[in-house]
Steps between C-alpha positions, in 0.01 A plus 500: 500500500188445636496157364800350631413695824137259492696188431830585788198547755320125401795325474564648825150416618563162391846492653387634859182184508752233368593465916190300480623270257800526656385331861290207345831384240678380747697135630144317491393664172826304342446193685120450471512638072812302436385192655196512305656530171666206618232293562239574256707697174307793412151400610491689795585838341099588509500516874763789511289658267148479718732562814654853339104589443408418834778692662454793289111474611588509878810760461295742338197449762781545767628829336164624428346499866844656590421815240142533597533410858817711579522188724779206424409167514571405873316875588211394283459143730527695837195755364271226300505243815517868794248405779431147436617184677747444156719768549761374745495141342511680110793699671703211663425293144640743302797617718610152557429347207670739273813598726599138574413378147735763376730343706386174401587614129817720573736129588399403121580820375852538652583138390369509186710818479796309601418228279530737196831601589639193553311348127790781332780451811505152631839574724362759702397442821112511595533683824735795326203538257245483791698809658503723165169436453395612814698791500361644156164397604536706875605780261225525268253448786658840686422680186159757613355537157272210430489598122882498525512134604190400239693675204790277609301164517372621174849471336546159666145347335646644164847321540293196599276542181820475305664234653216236519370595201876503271475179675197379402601588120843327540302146517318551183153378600219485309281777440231259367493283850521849715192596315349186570596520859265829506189266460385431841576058527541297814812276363515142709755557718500408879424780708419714235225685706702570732789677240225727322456617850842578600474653132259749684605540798875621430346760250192638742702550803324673790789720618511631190088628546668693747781648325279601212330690731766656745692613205236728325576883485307780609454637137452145316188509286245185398626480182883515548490227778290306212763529264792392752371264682390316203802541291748418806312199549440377159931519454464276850298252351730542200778389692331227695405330144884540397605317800231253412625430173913460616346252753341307185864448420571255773171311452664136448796590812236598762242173421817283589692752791280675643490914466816685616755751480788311400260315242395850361868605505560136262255560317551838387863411456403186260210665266635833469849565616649640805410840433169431572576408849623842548234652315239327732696515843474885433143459518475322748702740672299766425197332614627399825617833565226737424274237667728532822462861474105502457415249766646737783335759357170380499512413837605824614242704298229223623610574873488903419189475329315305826710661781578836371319821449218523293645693166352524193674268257695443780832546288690809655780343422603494868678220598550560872683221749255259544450506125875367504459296730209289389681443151844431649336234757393334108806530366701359791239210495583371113885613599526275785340211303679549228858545703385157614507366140141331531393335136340779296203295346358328789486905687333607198250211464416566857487914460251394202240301722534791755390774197224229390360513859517912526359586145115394492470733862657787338304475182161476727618794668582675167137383342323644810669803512444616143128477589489709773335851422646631804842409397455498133247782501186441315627579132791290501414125670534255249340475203314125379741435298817546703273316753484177288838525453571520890280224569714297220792550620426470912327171428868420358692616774298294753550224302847521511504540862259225576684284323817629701293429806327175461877337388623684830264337706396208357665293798207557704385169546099583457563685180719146384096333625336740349667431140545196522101410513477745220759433260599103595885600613597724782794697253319683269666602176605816369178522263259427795683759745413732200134415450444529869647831561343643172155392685640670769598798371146542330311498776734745760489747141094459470575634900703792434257640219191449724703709786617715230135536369356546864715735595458784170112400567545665870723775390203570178206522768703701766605790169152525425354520850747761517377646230153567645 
């Protein structure tokens, strides 16, 4: 008895942390994986791979502080910047940045959600499924118990495990190139930069740091957070690769047309038989929806978390008005959008730069704060090795923000001087954006650790001072 009572409480464990995995598979996760398959086969299946590390690296750091702390996330960035010019600006950043790119991501979501529908029910109207969707989603979001609502996105991410993956096994591809896809290559594709870094950034998404740390319980322990954050994730990367692979199938299609829906939809039809358009608008359903779900969430616990009462854990569980009111303004955001049938892959493209822009500040923020004794305590700030892996992976989320940035803003007219001096042209291409923001990236990361180091010097001579 006391066996299957072990294993009902880890699958359980496993279940409640899949809401993690549930928020990053969403609308974009399908459109960025899929297109890749599409445009480079299998060879990209080695960046999901390194991206399901590096999101299990900052989850887990995220999680962590939250045990040790008693402080979430957004608590933790009020008390490690308290009584310094950065607070207000950290605030505003963080506020802002999350709640609107929640919103940012919540049009994509609904959408895609309506997208997945209409894949297995072409003659329904998209508004009808726009209002059901909304409805179910108000519902779920009314629902007080947190671990209520994670248990239920955890039954989503498993019916999207099926479905992508049954999917996936339906085409018949071959084991021998997916095992070759694991070795890290660069194929020569145009704009291939670029795709292993949408690769990243839909897995790492920086609501989800959030989540992962809003959600934790009062009684979770070290080593049962390892276990489910790392098993919920790996499933997420899991899933990510299948979607990968059924976008492989439409590899000659998408050179010629361009990525789409419809093309998808033909493609699926063509290869493997109409079932498997069901199969996969399912899962894309389910993505879209527990996605939709999340995103309010997020920004609701992100808002509690800077405006409300200091608690510890900060997860009574009490999810007064303005907690309502915060996710509802999301929802109605990606409702509106979506009532106004706007195409789904040109919102999600966009809610992708947004979350490439967002993610290297909250990693910074997450780096610092796991090295601050006075949030941390002095036993449990990051070890050397979970240090180089946070440098690893914050060097890769600036990169994929600079990048983000420098294509944003590349109409400057000095910067078009500047390059053009440098490089010969004033457009530079997708390699060079990446060589300059790696460059980039190094140096703001050789920053960080020198604060990071500077600041545990200080807090090491003012312990033993106190000492004496």
């Amino acid at each position: 008895m006391k066996f299957f009572s072990n294993i009902k409480g880890r699958i359980a464990n496993v279940l409640f942390w899949s809401i993690i995995s549930a928020a990053f598979i969403g609308p974009g996760t399908v459109t960025t994986a899929t297109k890749a398959g599409a445009d480079c086969g299998f060879q990209l299946l080695w960046t999901l791979a390194f991206a399901t590390i590096a999101c299990i690296v900052l989850q887990e750091a995220s999680a962590r502080a939250t045990i040790y702390s008693g402080l979430n996330l957004g608590q933790a960035i009020k008390k490690h910047f308290q009584g310094t010019r950065l607070q207000l600006p950290a605030i505003i950043l963080i506020v802002g940045a999350i709640i609107l790119g929640c919103a940012a991501y919540e049009t994509g979501n609904i959408l895609g959600s309506v997208e997945g529908i209409a894949l297995m029910f072409p003659g329904v109207h998209k508004w009808i499924i726009v209002a059901v969707l909304g409805v179910l989603a108000a519902l779920v979001l009314a629902m007080k118990d947190i671990k209520v609502i994670s248990n239920l996105m955890g039954a989503f991410v498993f019916l999207m495990g099926f479905t992508f993956i049954a999917v996936a096994i339906l085409g018949r591809p071959s084991i021998g190139d997916m095992a070759q896809g694991l070795i890290p290559t660069v194929p020569d594709v145009d704009g291939v930069s670029l795709l292993v870094l949408g690769l990243i950034g839909t897995t790492i998404v920086p609501y989800d740091i959030f989540l992962g740390s809003s959600v934790v319980q009062k009684d979770t322990t070290i080593r049962d957070m390892r276990t489910g954050v790392a098993i919920s994730i790996i499933i997420g990367g899991l899933i990510s690769m299948a979607i990968l692979v059924v976008g492989a199938e439409m590899s000659e299609e998408a050179q010629t047309e361009g990525f789409s829906y419809a093309l998808l939809t033909k493609t699926l039809e063509s290869h493997i038989g109409r079932g498997a358009v069901y199969v996969f608008g399912a899962g894309l359903f389910a993505a879209g929806f527990t996605s939709a779900i999340t995103s309010p969430l997020i920004s609701a616990l992100t808002a509690k978390s800077i405006f409300g009462k200091e608690t510890h854990h900060g997860n009574d569980n009490e999810q007064g008005k303005s907690f309502l009111a915060v996710s509802y303004a999301v929802l109605s955001i990606g409702l509106i959008f979506g009532f106004m049938q706007v195409e789904p892959v040109p919102a999600i493209i966009m809610a992708q730069a947004f979350n490439g822009l967002i993610l290297p500040a909250v990693s910074i923020f997450l780096f610092m704060i796991i090295n601050d004794e006075k949030i941390m305590g002095k036993e449990h700030v990051n070890s050397l090795g979970n240090n180089i892996a946070m440098i690893l992976v914050t060097w890769m989320t600036l990169v994929l923000g600079l990048v983000k940035a420098i294509k944003a803003f590349w109409d400057i007219e000095l910067l078009q001087k500047i390059c053009r001096r440098v490089l010969g042209h004033s457009v530079p291409t997708s390699d060079e954006f990446f060589v300059m923001s790696a460059i980039s990236a190094i140096i703001i990361t050789m920053c960080v650790v020198w604060y990071i180091a500077r600041r545990k010097k200080k807090q090491k001579f003012a312990r033993t001072k106190n000492n004496h």
